[in-house]
Residue frames as qw, qx, qy, qz and C-alpha x, y, z in Angstrom:
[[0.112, -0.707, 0.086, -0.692, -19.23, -16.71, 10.46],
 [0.656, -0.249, -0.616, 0.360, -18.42, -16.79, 13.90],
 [0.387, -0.822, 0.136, -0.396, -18.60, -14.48, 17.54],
 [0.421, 0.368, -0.524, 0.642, -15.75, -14.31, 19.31],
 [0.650, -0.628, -0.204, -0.376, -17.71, -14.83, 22.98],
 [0.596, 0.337, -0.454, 0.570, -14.51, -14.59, 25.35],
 [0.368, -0.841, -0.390, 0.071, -14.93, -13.62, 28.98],
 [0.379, -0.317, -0.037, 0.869, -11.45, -11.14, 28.58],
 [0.109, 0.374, 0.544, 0.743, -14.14, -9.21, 26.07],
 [0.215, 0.267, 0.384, -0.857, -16.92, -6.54, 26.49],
 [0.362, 0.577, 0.693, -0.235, -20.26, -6.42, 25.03],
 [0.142, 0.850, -0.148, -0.485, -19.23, -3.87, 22.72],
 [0.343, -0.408, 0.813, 0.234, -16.56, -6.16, 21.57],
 [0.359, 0.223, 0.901, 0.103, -19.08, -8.73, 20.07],
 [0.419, 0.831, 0.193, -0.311, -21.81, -5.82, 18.88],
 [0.252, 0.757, -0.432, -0.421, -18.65, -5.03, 16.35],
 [0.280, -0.026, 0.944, 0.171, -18.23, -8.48, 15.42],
 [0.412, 0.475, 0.744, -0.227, -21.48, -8.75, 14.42],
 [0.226, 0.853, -0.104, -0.458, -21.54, -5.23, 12.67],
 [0.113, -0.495, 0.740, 0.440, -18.49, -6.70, 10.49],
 [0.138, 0.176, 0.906, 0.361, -20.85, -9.41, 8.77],
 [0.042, 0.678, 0.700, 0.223, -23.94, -7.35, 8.56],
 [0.163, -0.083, -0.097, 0.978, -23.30, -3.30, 8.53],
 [0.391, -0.427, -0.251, -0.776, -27.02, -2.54, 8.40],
 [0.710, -0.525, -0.457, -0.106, -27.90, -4.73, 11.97],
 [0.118, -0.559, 0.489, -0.660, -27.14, -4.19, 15.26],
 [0.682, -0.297, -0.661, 0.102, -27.19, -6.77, 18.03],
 [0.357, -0.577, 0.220, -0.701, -28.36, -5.76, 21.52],
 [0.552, -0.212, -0.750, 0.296, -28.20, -8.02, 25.08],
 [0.603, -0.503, -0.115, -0.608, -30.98, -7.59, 27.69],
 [0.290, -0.393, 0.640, -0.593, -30.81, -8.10, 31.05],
 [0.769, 0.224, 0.540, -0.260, -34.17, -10.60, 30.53],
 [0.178, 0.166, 0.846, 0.475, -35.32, -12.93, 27.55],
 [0.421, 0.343, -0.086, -0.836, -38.16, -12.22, 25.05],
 [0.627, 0.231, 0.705, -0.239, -40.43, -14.14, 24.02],
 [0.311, 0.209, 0.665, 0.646, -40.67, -14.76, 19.84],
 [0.074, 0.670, 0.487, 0.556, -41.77, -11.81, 18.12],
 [0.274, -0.913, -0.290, -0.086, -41.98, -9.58, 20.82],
 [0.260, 0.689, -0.150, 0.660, -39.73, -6.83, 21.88],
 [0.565, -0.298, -0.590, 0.494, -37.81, -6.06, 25.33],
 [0.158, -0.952, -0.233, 0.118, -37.47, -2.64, 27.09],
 [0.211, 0.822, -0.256, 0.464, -34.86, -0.07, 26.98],
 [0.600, -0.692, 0.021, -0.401, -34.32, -0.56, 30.03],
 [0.970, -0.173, 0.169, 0.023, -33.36, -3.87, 29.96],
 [0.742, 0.667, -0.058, 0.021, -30.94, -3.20, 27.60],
 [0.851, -0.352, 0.056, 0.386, -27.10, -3.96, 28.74],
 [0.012, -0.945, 0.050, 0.323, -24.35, -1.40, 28.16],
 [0.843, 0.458, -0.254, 0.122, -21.44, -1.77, 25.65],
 [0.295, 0.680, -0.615, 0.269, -19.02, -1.93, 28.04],
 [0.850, -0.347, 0.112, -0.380, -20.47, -4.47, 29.90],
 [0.117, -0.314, 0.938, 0.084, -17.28, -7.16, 30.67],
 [0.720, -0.037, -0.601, -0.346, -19.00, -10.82, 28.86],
 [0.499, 0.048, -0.823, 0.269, -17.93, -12.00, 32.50],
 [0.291, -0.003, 0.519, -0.804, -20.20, -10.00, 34.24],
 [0.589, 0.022, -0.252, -0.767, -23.00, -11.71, 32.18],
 [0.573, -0.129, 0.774, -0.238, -22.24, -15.20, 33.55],
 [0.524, 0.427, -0.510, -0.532, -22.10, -16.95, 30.30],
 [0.972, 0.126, -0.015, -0.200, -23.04, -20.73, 30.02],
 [0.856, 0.066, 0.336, 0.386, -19.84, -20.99, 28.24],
 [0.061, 0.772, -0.391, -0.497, -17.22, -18.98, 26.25],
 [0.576, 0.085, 0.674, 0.455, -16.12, -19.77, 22.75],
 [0.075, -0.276, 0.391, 0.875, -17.17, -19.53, 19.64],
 [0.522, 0.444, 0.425, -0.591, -20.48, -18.55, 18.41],
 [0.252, -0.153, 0.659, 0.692, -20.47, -20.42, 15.13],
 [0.489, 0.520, 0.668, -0.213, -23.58, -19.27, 11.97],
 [0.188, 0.098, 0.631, 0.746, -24.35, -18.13, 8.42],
 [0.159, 0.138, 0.090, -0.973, -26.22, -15.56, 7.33],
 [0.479, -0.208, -0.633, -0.572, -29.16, -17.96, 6.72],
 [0.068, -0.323, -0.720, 0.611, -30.03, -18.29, 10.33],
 [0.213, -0.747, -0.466, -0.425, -33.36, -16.85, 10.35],
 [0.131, -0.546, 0.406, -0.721, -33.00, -13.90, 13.44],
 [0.752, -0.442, 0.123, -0.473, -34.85, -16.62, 15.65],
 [0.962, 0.018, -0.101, 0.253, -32.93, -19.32, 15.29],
 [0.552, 0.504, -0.354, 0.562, -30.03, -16.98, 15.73],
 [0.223, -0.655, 0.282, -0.664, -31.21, -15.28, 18.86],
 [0.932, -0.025, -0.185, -0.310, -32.64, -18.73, 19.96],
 [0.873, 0.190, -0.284, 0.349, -28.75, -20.43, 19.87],
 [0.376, 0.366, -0.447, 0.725, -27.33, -18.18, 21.71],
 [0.579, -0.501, 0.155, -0.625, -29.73, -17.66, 24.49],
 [0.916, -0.358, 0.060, -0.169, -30.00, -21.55, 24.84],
 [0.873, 0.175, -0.250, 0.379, -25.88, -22.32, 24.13],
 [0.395, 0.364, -0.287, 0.793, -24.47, -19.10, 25.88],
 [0.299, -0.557, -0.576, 0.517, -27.09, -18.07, 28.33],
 [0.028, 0.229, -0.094, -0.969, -27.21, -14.12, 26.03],
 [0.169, 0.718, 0.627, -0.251, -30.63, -12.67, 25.71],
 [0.115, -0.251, 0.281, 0.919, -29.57, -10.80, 22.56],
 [0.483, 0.641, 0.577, -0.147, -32.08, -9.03, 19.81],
 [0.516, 0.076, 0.412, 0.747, -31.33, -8.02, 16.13],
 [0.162, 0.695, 0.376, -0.591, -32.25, -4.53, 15.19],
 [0.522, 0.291, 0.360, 0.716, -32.04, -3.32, 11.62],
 [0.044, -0.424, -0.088, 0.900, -31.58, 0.29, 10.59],
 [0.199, 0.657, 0.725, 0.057, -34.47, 1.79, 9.03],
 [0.117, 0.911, 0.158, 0.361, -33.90, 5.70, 8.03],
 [0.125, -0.728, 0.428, -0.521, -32.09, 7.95, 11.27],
 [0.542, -0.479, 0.493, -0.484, -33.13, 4.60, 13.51],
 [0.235, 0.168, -0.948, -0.133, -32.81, 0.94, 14.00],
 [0.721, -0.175, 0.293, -0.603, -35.70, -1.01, 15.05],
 [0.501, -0.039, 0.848, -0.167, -36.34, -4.38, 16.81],
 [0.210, 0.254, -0.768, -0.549, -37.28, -7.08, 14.21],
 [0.145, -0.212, 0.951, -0.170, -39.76, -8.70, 15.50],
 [0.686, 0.480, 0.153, -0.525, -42.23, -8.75, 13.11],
 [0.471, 0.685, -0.508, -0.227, -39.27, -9.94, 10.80],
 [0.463, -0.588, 0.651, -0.130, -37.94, -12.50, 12.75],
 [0.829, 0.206, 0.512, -0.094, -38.47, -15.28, 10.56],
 [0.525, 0.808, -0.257, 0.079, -36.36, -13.41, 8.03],
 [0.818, 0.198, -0.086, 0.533, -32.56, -14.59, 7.23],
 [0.633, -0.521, 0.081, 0.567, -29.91, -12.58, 8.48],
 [0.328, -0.164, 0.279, 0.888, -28.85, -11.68, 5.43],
 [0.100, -0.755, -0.570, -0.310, -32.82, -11.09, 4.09],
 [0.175, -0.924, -0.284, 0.187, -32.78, -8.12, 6.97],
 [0.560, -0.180, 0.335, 0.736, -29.37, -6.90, 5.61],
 [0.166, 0.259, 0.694, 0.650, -30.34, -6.70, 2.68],
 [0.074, -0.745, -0.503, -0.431, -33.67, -4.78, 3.16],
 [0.339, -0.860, -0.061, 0.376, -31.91, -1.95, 5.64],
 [0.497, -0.271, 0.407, 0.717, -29.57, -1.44, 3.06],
 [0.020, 0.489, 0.486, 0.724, -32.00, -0.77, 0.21],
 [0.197, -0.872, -0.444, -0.052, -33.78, 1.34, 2.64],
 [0.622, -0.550, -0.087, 0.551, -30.85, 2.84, 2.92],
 [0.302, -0.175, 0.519, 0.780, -30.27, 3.81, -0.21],
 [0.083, 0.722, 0.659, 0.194, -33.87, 5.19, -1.02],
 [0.051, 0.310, 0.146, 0.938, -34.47, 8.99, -1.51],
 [0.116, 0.562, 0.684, -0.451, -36.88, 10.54, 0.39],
 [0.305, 0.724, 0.465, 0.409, -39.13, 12.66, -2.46],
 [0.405, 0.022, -0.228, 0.885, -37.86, 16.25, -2.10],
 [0.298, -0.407, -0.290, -0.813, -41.19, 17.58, -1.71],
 [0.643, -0.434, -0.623, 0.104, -41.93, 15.84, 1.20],
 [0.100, -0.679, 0.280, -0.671, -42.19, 18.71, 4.22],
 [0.487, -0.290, -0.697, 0.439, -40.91, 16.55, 7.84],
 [0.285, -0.016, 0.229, -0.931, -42.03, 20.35, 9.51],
 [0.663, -0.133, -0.364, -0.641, -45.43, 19.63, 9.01],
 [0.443, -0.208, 0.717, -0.496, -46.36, 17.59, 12.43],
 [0.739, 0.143, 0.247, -0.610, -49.82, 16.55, 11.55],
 [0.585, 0.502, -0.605, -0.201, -48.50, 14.13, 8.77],
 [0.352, 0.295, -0.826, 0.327, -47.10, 12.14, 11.42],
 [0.252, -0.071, 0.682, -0.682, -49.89, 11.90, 14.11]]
């Protein structure tokens, strides 16, 4: 598996790369790094049309790994070879959230468990009206 990290490219560009070997994650690039396990702001977050040459990459190429990378070791390699402060979200119901409780999980380990969560029922008796449930 490879990333196509190219400075004629956008940030958008590489999020669909990514999407192509794992349709339940999502890869995001922050303005700052994060520290292991912990989670950036919104804020920070970089736009998909961000040119890769506004990001001042280390280096361009190719971003070579397999879907055993553990999400640290992936996020890890590309921070210290490219200079990208990226983080893997996985979808989870309506939303994706930051992994970083998971991070020690495989690539394809967080696949794989946004996908069966994908494919779970929610009980049909379950009332989402009902605030209080949720607070």
């Amino acid at each position: 598996m490879e990333l196509k990290l190219l400075d004629n490219l956008q940030w958008h560009d590489v999020k669909k790369q990514f999407n192509q070997y794992f349709p339940f994650l999502k890869l995001e690039c922050f303005s700052q790094a994060h520290a292991e396990s912990t989670g950036t702001t919104k804020k920070a977050m970089l736009d998909g049309n961000t040119p890769l040459k506004d990001l001042h990459l280390k280096q361009y190429g190719s971003f070579t790994f397999d879907e055993t990378s553990t999400v640290n070791a992936f996020e890890q390699n590309l921070a210290t070879v490219y200079g990208l402060h990226v983080h893997v979200f996985r979808h989870s119901g309506n939303v994706f959230i930051e992994t970083t409780a998971t991070d020690d999980w495989t690539l394809k380990a967080q696949n794989q468990e946004a996908k069966s969560m994908s494919e779970q029922k929610a009980p049909e008796q379950q009332d989402f009206t009902d605030k209080d449930q949720w607070d």
